[in-house]
N, C-alpha and C positions, 0 to 999 in steps of 0.2 A: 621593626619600624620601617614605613613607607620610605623608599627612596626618591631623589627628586626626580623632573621628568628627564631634566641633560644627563643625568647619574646614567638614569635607564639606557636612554640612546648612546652613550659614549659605549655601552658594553655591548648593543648590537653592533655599534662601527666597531667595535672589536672584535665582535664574533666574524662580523662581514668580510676583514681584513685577514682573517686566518684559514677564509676558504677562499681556495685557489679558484675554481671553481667562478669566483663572483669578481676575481681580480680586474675586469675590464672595465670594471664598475669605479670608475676613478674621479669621479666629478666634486670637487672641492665647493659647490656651486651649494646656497643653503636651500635654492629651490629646486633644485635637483631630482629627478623624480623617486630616486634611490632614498634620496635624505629625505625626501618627504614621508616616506612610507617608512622609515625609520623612525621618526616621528611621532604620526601615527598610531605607530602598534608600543611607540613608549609612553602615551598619553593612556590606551589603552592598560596596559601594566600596571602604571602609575594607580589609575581609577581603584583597581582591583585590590593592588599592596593599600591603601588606604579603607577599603572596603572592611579588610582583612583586619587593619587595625582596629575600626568602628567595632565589628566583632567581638575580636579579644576583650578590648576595654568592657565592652555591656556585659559577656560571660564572667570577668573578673567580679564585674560587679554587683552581679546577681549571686554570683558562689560568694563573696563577704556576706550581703546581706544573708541569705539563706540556708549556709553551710553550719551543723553541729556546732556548739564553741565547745573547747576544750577544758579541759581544766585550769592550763594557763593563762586561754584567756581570760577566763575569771579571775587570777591573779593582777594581771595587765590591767585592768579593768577593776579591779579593787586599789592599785596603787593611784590608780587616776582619779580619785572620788579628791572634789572640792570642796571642804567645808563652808558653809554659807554662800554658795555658786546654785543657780538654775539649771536647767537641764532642757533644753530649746523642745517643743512639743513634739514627739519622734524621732529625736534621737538619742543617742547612746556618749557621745561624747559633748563637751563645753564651747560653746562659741568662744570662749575666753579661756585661754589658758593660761594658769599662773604657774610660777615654781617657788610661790611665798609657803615656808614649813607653815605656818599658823593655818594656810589651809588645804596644802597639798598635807594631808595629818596622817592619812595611811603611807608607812615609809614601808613597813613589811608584812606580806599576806603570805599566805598560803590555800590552796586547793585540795581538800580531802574527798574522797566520793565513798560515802555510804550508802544504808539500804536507805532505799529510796529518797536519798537528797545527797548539797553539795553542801557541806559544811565549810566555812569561809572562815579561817583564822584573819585576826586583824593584830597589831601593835604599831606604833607609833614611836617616836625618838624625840627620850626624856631627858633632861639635865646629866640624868645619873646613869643614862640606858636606856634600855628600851622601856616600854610601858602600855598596860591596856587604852582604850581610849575612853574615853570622859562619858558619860550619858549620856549627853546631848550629842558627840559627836557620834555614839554609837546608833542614835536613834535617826539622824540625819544620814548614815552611813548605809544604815539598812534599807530605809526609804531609796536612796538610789541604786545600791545594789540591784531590788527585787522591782523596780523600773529596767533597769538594762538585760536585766535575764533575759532568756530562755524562755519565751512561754511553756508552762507545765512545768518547769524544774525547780523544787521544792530547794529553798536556802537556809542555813540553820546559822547566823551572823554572830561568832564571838571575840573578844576582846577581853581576857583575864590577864590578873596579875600574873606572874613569872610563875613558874613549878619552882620547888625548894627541893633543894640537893641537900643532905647529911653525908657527910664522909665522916669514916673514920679512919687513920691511915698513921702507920708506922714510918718514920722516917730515917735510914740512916746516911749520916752526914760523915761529908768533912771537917775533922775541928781545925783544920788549916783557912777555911773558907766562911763556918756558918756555927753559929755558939751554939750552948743547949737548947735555947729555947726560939731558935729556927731564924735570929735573924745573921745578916750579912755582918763580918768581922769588920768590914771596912767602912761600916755605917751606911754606904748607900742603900740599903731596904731593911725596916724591921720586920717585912712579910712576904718573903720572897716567894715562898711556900703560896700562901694564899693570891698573891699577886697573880703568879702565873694561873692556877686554877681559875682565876676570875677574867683572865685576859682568854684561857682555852674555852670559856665556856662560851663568852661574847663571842667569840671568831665563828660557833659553830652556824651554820647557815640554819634559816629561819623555818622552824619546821623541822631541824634536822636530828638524828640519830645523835643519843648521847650515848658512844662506846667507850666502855670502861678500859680495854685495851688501848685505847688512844689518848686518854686521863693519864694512864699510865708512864705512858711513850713519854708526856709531858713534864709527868714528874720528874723523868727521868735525866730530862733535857736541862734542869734546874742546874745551874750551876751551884756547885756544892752538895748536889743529892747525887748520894752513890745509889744508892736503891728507895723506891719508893713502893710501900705493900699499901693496896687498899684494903683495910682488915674488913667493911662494911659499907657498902653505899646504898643510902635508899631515897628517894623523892616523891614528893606528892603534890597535889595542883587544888588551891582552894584548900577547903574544909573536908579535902579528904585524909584516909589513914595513908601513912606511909609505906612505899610497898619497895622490897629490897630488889636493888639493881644488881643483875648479876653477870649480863651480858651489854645488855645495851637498852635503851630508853627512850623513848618520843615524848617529847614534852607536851602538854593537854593544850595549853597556853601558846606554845611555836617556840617558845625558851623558857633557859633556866636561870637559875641564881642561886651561890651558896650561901647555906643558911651559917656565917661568919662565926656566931655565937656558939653556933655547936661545932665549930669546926676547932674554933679555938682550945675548946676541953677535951677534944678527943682525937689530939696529935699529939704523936709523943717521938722527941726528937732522942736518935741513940748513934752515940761517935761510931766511927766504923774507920777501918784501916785503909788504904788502899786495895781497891783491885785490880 
């Protein structure tokens, strides 16, 4: 950033004053021939550091418009889509910004890069969770996406319901802490078991790895579960077959959900002693 012109000249009377050299040069006078040329060459400076700045700013702002977007920015840029907002004629961003959910409706995206396109995970925040977006919103969503692109970069826009988790999982318990059939002795949870698994799953980030080690780590953390064995895990997205997780999992959808009903019949709760 330019400095002022007095900024400038105080640091040549500084410089002035630290060469011996110049020391006879004492004239306190603002018309001074010394101070004039002081001056001067600080108005000269001044012109230049400003020059300098005009610069920067234009480079800046030719590398936004012109530079690659990354995959984040499509992210960034998928969170920002307005439902029922216009989109000013060449630009990329809203004259009007809102932060009303009804139409800021993308709360979480994702950026995948495949052969030859960007596939653009979309969901939204439901009553109950998260959740795909509506049809209308999807079809208004993709309209500005494939507006704000990249010319040439092919977009693939989805929005599905959750992937479905099946567990099946052995528990052994404390009978001090959690009765047979997995809830809290002290009444405050009839589903502690399931509680936590649905509280690990929501935590995990949008788009992100679902590792069975870390499921684990969770059960573990359960108050009242001495050990928790996954006997089986498998998940599927849509109308597809279910395929066994053995290590870890990417959800199709950007998350998950446990399918409650099957989890309920295929946990089976066994006292265990201290370890």
């Amino acid at each position: 950033m330019a400095r002022t012109i007095a900024e400038i000249q105080q640091s040549i009377i500084n410089a002035k004053t630290a060469e011996s050299a110049l020391a006879a040069l004492t004239s306190t006078s603002n018309t001074a021939v010394w101070r004039l040329w002081t001056y001067i060459v600080a108005v000269c400076i001044w012109t230049v550091e400003n020059l300098f700045d005009f610069h920067k700013a234009e480079v800046a702002s030719i590398i936004t418009t012109q530079k690659p977007h990354t995959l984040q920015w499509y992210v960034k840029m998928a969170k920002a889509f307005q439902y029922g907002y216009s989109l000013p004629p060449d630009h990329d961003t809203y004259a009007t910004i809102s932060d009303d959910p009804l139409v800021v409706v993308v709360k979480y995206a994702a950026a995948v890069e495949l052969l030859n396109l960007v596939r653009i995970k979309a969901a939204r925040q439901g009553s109950a969770g998260l959740e795909g977006l509506s049809a209308g919103q999807l079809i208004s969503f993709a309209a500005y996406m494939n507006r704000i692109k990249d010319a040439g970069v092919r977009l693939q826009l989805t929005s599905g319901e959750a992937d479905n988790l099946r567990l099946q999982l052995n528990i052994f318990y404390d009978p001090l802490i959690l009765s047979n059939t997995g809830e809290r002795l002290d009444g405050t949870s009839l589903t502690p078991v399931m509680d936590a698994i649905n509280a690990f799953l929501s935590n995990l980030p949008f788009n992100g790895l679902f590792v069975l080690n870390h499921l684990i780590a969770a059960l573990q953390a359960i108050d009242g579960v001495l050990i928790g064995e996954v006997a089986s895990a498998a998940a599927n997205y849509a109308s597809t077959p279910y395929v066994p997780v053995t290590v870890e999992y990417t959800p199709d959808a950007g998350y998950m959900t446990l399918d409650e009903a099957y989890f309920d019949a295929n946990v089976t709760y066994n006292a265990h002693g201290p370890i």
